[in-house]
TIPATI-371582 format. One line per 8 residues: number of its first residue (from 1); for each residue x, y, z of C-alpha. Coordinates in steps of 0.5 Angstrom, whole numbers. Layout:
N
NUM	X/Y/Z ~ ...
This chain:
90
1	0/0/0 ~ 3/6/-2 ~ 1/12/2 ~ 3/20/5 ~ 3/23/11 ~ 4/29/14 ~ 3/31/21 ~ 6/39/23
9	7/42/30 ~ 6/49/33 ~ -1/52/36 ~ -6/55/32 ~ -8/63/32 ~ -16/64/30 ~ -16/70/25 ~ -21/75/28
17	-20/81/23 ~ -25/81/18 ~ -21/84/14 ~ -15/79/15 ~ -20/74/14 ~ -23/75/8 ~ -15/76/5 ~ -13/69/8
25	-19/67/5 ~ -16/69/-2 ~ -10/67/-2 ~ -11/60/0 ~ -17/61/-6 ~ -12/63/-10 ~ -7/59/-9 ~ -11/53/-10
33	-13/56/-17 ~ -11/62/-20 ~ -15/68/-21 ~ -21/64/-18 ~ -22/70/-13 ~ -23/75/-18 ~ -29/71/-21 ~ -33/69/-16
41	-37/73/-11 ~ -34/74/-4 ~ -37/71/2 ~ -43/75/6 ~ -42/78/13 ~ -47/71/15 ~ -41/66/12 ~ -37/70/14
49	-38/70/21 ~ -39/63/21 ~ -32/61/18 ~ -26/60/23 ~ -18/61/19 ~ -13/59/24 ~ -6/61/23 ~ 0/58/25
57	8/57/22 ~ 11/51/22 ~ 15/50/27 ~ 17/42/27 ~ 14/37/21 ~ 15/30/20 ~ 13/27/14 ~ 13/20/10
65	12/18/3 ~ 13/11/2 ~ 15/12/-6 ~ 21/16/-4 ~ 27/12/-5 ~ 34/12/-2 ~ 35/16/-9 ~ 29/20/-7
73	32/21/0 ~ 39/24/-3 ~ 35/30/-8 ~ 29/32/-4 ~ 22/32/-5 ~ 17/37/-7 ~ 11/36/-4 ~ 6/37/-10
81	1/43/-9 ~ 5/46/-2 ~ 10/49/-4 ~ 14/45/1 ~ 20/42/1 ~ 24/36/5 ~ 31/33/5 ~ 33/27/9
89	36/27/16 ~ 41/22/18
C-alpha cells in the first residue's frame, strides 16, 4: 500500500480580523486556483462569520512517503501542491 502522511507542530491563531480573514480566504482560493477569487462573488457577512481561518507557522514537521526512495531521499522531495520541500535526515 502506497500512502503519505504529513503531521505538522505548532499552536494555531483564530483570525479574528475580518479583513485579514476575507485576505487569508483569498490567498488560500487563489493558491488553489488562480485567478478564481476574482471570478467569484466574496462570502456575506453571514458566512463569513461562520467561517473559522487559523494561522500557524510550521515549526516541526514530519512527513513520509512510502514511493520516496533512497535515491528520492538523496535529491529531496516537493510536496505537490504545497510548495514544500523535504531532504532526509540521517
Amino acid at each position: 500500500m502506497n500512502y503519505r502522511s504529513l503531521v505538522a507542530f505548532r499552536r494555531a491563531r483564530k483570525i479574528v480580523d475580518p479583513e485579514q480573514k476575507i485576505n487569508s480566504l483569498r490567498v488560500i482560493s487563489e493558491h488553489l486556483i488562480a485567478g478564481r477569487w476574482q471570478d467569484v462573488r466574496g462570502p456575506s457577512e453571514k458566512e463569513s462569520k461562520a467561517t473559522t481561518v487559523l494561522e500557524f507557522s510550521i515549526e516541526e514537521a514530519s512527513f513520509k512517503d512510502t514511493r520516496w526512495t533512497a535515491a528520492g531521499r538523496r535529491e529531496g522531495l516537493r510536496v505537490a501542491g504545497m510548495g514544500w520541500n523535504f531532504t532526509a535526515r540521517d
